[in-house]
TIDREN-92037 format. One record per atom (N, C-alpha, C, O): y, x, z. Coordinates in steps of 0.05 Angstrom, whole numbers, plus 5000, padded with zeros to 4 digits. Layout:
<atoms>
YXZ/...
</atoms>
This chain:
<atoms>
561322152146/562722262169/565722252165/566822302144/566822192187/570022242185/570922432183/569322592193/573622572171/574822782165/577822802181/578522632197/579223022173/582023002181/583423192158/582623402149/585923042153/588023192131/590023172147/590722952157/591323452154/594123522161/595723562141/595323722123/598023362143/600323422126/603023472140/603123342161/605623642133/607823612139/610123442135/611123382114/611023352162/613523172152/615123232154/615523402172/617223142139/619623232125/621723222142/624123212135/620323222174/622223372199/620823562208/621423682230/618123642187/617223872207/615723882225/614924082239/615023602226/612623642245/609723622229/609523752209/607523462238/605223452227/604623192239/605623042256/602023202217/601322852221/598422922209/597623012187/597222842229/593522862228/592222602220/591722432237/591822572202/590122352192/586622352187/585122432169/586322232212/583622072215/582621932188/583521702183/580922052170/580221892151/576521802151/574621922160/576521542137/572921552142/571821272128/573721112127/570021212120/569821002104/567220752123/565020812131/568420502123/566920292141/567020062125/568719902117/563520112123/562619932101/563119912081/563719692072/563220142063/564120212038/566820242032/567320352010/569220152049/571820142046/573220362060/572720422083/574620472046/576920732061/577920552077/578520332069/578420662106/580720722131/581721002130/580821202119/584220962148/584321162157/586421202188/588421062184/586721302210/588621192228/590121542224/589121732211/592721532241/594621842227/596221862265/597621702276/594822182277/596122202304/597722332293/597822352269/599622482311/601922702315/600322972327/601123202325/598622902338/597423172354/593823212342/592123032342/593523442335/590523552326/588423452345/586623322334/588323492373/586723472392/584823152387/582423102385/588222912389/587922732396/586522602367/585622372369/586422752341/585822742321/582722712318/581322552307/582223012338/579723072333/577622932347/575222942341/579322712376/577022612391/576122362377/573922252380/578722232355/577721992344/575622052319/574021912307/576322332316/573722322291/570422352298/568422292285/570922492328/568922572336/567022232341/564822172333/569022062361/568121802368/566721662341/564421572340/568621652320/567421512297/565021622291/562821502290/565421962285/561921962280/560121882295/558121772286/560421932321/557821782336/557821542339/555721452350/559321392334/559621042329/558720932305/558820692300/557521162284/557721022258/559420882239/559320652231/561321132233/564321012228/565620662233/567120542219/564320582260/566020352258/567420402281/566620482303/570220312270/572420322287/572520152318/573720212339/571019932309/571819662328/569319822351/569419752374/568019942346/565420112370/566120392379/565520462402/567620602360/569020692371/571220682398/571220782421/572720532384/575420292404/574020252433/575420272453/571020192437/570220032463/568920242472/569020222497/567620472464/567120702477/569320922483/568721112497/572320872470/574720982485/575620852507/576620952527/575220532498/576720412530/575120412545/576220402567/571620392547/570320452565/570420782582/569920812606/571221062560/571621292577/574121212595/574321412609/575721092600/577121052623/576621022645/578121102663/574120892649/573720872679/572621152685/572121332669/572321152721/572821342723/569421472725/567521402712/569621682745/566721762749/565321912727/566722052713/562921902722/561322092696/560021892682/559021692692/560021982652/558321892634/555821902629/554822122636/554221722619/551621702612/550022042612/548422122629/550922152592/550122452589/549822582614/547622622623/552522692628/552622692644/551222612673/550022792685/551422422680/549422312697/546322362703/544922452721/546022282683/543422452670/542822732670/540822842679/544222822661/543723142669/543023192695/541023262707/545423112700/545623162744/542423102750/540723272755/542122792747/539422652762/536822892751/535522942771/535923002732/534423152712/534623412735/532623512745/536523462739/537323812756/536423722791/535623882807/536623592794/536223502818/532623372818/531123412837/531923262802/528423252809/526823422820/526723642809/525023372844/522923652848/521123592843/520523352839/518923832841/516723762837/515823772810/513523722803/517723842797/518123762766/516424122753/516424312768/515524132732/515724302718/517424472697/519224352685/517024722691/519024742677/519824592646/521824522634/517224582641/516724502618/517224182612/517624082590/517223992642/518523792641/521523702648/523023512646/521423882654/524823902654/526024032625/528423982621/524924162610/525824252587/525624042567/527324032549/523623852568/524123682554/525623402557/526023252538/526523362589/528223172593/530623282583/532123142569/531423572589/533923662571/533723582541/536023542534/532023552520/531323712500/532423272494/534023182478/530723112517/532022812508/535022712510/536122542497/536022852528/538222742537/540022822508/541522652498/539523102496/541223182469/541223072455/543323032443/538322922442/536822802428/538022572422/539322542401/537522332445/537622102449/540422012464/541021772465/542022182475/544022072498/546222212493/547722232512/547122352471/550022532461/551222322441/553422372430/549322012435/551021842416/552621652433/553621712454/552721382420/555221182438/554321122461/555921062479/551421122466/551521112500/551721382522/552121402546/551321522505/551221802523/554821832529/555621862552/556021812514/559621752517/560221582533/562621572539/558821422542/560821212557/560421242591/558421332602/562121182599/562421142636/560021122641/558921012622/558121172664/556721032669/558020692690/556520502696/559720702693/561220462703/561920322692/563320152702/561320342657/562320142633/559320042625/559319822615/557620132627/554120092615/554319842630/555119782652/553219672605/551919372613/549719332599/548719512585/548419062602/545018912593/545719022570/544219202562/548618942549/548318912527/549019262512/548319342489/550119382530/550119632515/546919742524/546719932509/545519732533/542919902531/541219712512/539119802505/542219392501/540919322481/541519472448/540419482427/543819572460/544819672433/544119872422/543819932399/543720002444/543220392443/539920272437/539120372416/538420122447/534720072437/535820032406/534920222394/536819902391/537219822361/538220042348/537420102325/540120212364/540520442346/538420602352/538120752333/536320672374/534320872373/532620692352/532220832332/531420452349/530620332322/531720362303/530320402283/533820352301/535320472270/534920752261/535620832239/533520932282/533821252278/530621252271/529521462266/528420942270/526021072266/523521092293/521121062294/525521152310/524521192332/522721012349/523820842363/519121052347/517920802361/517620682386/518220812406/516720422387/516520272413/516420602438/518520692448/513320712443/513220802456/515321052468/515021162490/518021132441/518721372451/521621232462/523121342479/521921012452/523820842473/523820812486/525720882499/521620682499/520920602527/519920872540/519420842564/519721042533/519021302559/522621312556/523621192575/524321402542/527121472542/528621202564/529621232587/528321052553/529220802578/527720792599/528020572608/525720952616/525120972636/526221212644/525821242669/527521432632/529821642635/532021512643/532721572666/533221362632/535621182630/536221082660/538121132675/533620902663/533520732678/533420882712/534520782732/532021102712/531521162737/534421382748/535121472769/535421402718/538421552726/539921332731/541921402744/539921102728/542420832741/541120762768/542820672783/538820792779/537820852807/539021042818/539521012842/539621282805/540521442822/543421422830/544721532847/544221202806/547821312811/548521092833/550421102848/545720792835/546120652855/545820732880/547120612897/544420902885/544021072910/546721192918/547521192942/548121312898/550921462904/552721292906/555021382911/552320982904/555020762912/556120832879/558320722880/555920922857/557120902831/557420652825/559720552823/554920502820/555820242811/553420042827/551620162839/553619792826/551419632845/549119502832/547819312841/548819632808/546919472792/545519622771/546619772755/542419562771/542119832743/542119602719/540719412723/543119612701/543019602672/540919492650/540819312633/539419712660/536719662646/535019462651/533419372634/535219332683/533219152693/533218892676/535018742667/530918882674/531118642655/531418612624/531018412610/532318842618/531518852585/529718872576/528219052584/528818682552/525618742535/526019002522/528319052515/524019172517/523519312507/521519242483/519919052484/522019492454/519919342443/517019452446/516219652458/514819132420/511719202436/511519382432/512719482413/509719532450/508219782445/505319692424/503819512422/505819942412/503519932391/500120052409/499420252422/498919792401/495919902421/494920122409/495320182385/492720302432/491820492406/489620442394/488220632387/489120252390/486820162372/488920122341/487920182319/491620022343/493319962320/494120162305/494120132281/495020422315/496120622304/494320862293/495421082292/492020842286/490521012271/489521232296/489021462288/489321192318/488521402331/486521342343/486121492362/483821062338/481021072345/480021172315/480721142292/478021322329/476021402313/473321322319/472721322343/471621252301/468221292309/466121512305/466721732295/463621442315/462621682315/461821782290/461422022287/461521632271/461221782243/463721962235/463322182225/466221852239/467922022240/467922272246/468122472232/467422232272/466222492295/464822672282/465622892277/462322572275/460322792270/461722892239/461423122232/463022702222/463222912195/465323062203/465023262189/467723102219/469123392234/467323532239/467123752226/464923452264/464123602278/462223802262/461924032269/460723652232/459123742222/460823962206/459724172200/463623922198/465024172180/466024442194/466324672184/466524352219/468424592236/466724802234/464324762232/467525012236/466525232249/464725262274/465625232297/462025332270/459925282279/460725392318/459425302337/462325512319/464125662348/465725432363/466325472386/466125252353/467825002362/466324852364/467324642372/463824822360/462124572357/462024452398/462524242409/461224742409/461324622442/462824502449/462524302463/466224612437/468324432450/467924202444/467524042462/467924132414/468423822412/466423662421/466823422423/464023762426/462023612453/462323582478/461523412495/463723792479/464823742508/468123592517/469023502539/469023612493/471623362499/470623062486/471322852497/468923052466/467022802464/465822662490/465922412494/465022792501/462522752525/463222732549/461622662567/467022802553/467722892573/471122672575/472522602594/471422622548/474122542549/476322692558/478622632551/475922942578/478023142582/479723132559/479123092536/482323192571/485023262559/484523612551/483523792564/485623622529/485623842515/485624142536/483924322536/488524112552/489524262570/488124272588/487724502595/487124092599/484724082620/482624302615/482124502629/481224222590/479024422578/478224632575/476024742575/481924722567/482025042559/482325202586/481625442587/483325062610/483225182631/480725252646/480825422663/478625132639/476325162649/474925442650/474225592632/474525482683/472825742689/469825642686/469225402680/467925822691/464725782701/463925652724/461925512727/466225732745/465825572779/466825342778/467025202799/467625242752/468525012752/465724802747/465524552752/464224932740/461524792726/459024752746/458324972755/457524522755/455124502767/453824422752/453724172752/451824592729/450724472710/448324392725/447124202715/447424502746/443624452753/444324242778/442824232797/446724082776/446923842807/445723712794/445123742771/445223542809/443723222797/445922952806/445422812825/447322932795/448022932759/450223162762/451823202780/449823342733/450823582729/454323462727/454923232722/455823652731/458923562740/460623752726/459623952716/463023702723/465223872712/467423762734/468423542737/467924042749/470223972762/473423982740/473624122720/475323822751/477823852740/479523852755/479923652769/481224122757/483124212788/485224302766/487324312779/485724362743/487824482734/488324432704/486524352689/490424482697/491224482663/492724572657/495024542667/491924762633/494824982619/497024742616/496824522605/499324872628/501924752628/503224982603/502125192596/506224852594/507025052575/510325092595/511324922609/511525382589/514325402607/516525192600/516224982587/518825282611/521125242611/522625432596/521825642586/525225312596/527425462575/528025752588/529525912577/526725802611/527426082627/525226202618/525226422608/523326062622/520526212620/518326132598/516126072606/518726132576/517325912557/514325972560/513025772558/513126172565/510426212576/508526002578/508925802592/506426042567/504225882578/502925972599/502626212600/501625782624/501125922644/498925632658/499725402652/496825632673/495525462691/495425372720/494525492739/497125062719/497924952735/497024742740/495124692724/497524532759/496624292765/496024132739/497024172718/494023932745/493223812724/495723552710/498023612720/495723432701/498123152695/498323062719/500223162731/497122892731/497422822758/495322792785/492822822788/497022722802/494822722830/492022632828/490022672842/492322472802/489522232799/487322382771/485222292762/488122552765/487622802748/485422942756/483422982743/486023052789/483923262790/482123092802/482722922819/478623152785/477322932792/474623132783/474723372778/472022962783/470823072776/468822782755/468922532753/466623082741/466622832714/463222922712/462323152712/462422752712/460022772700/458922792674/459922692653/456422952675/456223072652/453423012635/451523082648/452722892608/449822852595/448623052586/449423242573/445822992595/444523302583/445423342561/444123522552/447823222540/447323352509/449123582516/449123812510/451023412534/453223682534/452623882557/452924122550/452023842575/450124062587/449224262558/450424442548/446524142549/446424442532/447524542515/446624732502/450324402511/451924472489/453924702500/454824882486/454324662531/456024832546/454825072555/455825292552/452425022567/451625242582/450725492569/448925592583/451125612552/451425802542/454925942548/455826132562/455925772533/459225842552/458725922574/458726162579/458125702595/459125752621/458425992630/460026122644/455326092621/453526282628/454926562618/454426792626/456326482601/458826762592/460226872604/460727102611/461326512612/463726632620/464226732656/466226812669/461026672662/460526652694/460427002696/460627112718/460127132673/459127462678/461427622669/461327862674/463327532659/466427622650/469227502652/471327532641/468027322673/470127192691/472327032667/474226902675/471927052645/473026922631/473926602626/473226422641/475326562604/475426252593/472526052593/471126152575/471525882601/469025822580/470325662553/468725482546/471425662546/472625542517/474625762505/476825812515/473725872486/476226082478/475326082445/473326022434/478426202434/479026242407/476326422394/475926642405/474926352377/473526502364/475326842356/473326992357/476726952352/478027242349/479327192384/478827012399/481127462388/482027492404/484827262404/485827182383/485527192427/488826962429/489326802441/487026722445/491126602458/490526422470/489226192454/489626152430/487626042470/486325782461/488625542466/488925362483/490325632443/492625382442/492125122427/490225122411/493624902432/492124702415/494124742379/493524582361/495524882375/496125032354/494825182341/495025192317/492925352356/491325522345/489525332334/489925242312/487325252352/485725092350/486724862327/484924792312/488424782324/488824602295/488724792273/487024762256/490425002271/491225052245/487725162233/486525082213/486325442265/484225512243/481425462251/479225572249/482625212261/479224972255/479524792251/478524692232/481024662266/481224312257/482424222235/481024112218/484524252231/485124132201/484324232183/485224132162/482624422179/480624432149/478424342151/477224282130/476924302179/474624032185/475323812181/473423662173/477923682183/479223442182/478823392146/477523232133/480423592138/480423592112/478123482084/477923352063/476623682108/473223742095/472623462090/472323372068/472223292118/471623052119/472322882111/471022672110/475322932098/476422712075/478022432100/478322192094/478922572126/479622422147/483022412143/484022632140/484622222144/486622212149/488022322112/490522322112/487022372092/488422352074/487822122059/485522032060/490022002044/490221722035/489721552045/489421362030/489221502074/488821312088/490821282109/492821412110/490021072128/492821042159/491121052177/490720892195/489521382169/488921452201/490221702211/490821902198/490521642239/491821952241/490822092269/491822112291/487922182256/485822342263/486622662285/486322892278/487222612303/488222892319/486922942343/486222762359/486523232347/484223292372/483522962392/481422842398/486622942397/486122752429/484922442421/484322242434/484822522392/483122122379/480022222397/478722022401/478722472406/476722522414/476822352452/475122182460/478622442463/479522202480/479221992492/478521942515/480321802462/479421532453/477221522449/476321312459/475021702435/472521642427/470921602450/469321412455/471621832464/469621782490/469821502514/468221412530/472221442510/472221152525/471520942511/470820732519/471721012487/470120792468/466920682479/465720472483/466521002480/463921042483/463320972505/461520802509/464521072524/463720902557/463120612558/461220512569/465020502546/466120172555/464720142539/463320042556/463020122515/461220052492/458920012515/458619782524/457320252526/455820272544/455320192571/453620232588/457820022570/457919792602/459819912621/460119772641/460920102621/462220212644/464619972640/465519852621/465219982669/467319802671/471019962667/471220182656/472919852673/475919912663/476020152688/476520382685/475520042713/475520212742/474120472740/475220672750/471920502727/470420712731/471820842711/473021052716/471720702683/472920922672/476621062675/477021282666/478320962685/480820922693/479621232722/481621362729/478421272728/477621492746/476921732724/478421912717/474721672717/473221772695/475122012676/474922252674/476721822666/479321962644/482122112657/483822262648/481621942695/483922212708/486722042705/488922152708/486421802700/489321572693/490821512717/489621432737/492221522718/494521532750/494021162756/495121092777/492820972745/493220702758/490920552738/490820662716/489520382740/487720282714/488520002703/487219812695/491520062708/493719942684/494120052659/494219942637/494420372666/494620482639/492020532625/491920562601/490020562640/487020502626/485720232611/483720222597/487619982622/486519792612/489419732592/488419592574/491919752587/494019862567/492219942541/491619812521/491720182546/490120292527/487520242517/487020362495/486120132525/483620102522/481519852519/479419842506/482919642535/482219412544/480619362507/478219322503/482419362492/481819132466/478819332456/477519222438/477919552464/475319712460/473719472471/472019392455/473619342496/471919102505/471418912478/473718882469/470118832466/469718572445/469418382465/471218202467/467518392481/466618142489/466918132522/465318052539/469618252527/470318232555/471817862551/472817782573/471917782542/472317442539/469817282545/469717062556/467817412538/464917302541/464717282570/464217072583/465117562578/463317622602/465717452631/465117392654/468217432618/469717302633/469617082638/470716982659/468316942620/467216652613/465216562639/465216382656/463716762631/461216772651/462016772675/461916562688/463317042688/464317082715/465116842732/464316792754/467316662713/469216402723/466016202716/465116172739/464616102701/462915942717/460915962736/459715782747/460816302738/457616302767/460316212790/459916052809/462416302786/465116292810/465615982817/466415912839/465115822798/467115612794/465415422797/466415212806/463215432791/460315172787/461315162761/463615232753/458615012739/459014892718/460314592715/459214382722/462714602705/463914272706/462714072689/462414112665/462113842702/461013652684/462613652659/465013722656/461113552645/462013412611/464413152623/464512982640/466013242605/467613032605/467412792581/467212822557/467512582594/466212372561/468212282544/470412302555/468412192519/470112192504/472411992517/471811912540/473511952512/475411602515/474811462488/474511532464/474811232502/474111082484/476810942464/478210762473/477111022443/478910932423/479810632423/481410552406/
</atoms>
């Protein structure tokens, strides 16, 4: 980090020297005034003491209008519809991700090549494919907005690669059912319904815990689980947990249910139908947080099972999730049904995720294109 040494000169004034080291070599630049001292040290640290990136994020604060940060903020305060808890965490990115050299600059200085830059420094910080690309769809939909306000006539972002996303078959978060059952077989014999019923059900965690008894038609033909809601967590006013709309419009759905988990549930439901209660709740008294629920069941089932230590898996409630679409699409359901099934806003992001669970969706595509196509004759060799 850069520093500053005030010394006196021998008329009495002062002389602020910017000091800081780029690329192993001392610099240093020397103002007359503290202020003007402090903004170049400030710029270098978020530039990574280089001067020559500093330099272009000062002549870019010239223009006029608001900065990246800025901008951003505004567009974030102005969303409706939003939750608190999603708005606490677009704050929680903009500090995060947008207080370094791009969060400083104009938004009337941002070009292709500075949001290539700011992706290499969020890669330099560690930071993966996927948490880039949700942050550059922050980015991106705040340079929509400032085009709406006549700021500038072009967004920025269009057209930049982003990097690949890691499938989730790549990053340690499928599991199989032997997996499954040696958790299922260690947990605490009180959790055993849940994880049958997020097995069986693919429900989202939050989904689950929200679940009343009227939510359940165990005796329809085919028995059903409605899904109308999901513990949301607060905002910075209200940090509260509380039950609200589910993730999205394509969310509240309803799911069908196998006799295993039928009799795995209905004991719950039948509980919770006479005490108006949770049907999924903390074995002692507490909320059924997914905090709770890790520390005093899952990760010492995890443990038990010998899952996720010394290895590159990384075994967590929602790999249950994954299992169950595993399990669908294993069993023939197609990308559409299940893309309903799991509550997915488009069955882009169901076949994103999921598609490479198909083995032999190449086969069956094979097939499709010749009942479509007629079989083409053999073509004969040429003759050499």
């Amino acid at each position: 980090m850069a520093s500053i040494r005030t010394r006196a000169r021998a008329d009495g004034s002062e002389a602020h020297q910017v000091m800081w080291r780029e690329n192993g070599k001392p610099d240093s630049i020397t103002f007359d005034n503290r202020p003007e001292a402090e903004m170049w040290k400030r710029l270098l640290d978020a530039n990574g003491n280089s001067l020559g990136a500093a330099t272009k994020v000062y002549e870019d604060s010239q223009h006029d209008g608001p900065t990246v940060n800025e901008a951003m903020t505004a567009h974030v305060e102005q969303l409706v519809g939003t939750t608190p808890y999603t708005l606490k965490r677009y704050r929680d990115a903009i500090r995060l991700h947008f207080s370094g050299p791009l969060g400083l600059m104009k938004v009337k200085a941002v070009t292709y090549d500075s949001v290539i830059a700011w992706i290499k420094w969020m890669q330099g910080r560690g930071l993966g494919p996927k948490t880039i690309a949700d942050k550059h769809g922050l980015l991106s939909a705040t340079f929509e907005t400032q085009m709406r306000y006549g700021i500038i006539g072009r967004n920025p972002c269009k057209g930049v690669r982003l990097p690949k996303k890691v499938r989730v078959g790549d990053d340690g978060d499928d599991i199989d059912m032997d997996d499954y059952r040696a958790i299922r077989d260690r947990i605490d014999p009180h959790f055993k319904p849940f994880l049958e019923f997020l097995v069986g059900t693919g429900c989202r965690f939050s989904e689950a815990t929200a679940l009343v008894a009227r939510d359940f038609k165990l005796d329809n033909r085919p028995p059903l689980v409605f899904i109308t809601k999901a513990h949301k967590l607060g905002g910075d006013e209200d940090p509260a947990r509380y039950v609200g709309e589910p993730k999205s419009a394509k969310s509240r759905r309803k799911v069908s249910l196998a006799p295993s988990t039928v009799f795995a549930v209905r004991p719950l439901v039948e509980a919770a139908m006479k005490d108006k209660g949770p049907v999924f709740r903390m074995k002692e008294d507490g909320e059924f947080t997914a905090q709770a629920f890790y520390n005093r069941a899952w990760e010492s089932a995890r443990k038990k099972a010998g899952l996720g230590i010394g290895d590159d898996k990384h075994v967590v409630v929602h790999s249950l999730r994954h299992l169950h679409a595993a399990i669908m699409l294993h069993a023939g359901m197609s990308l559409y049904e299940l893309s309903t099934r799991m509550g997915h806003n488009s069955i882009q992001i169901t076949a994103d995720l999921y598609a490479h669970l198909v083995p032999d969706a190449h086969f069956r595509g094979a097939e499709h294109a010749a009942k479509a196509l007629g079989e083409l004759p053999e073509i004969p060799e040429l003759a050499s």
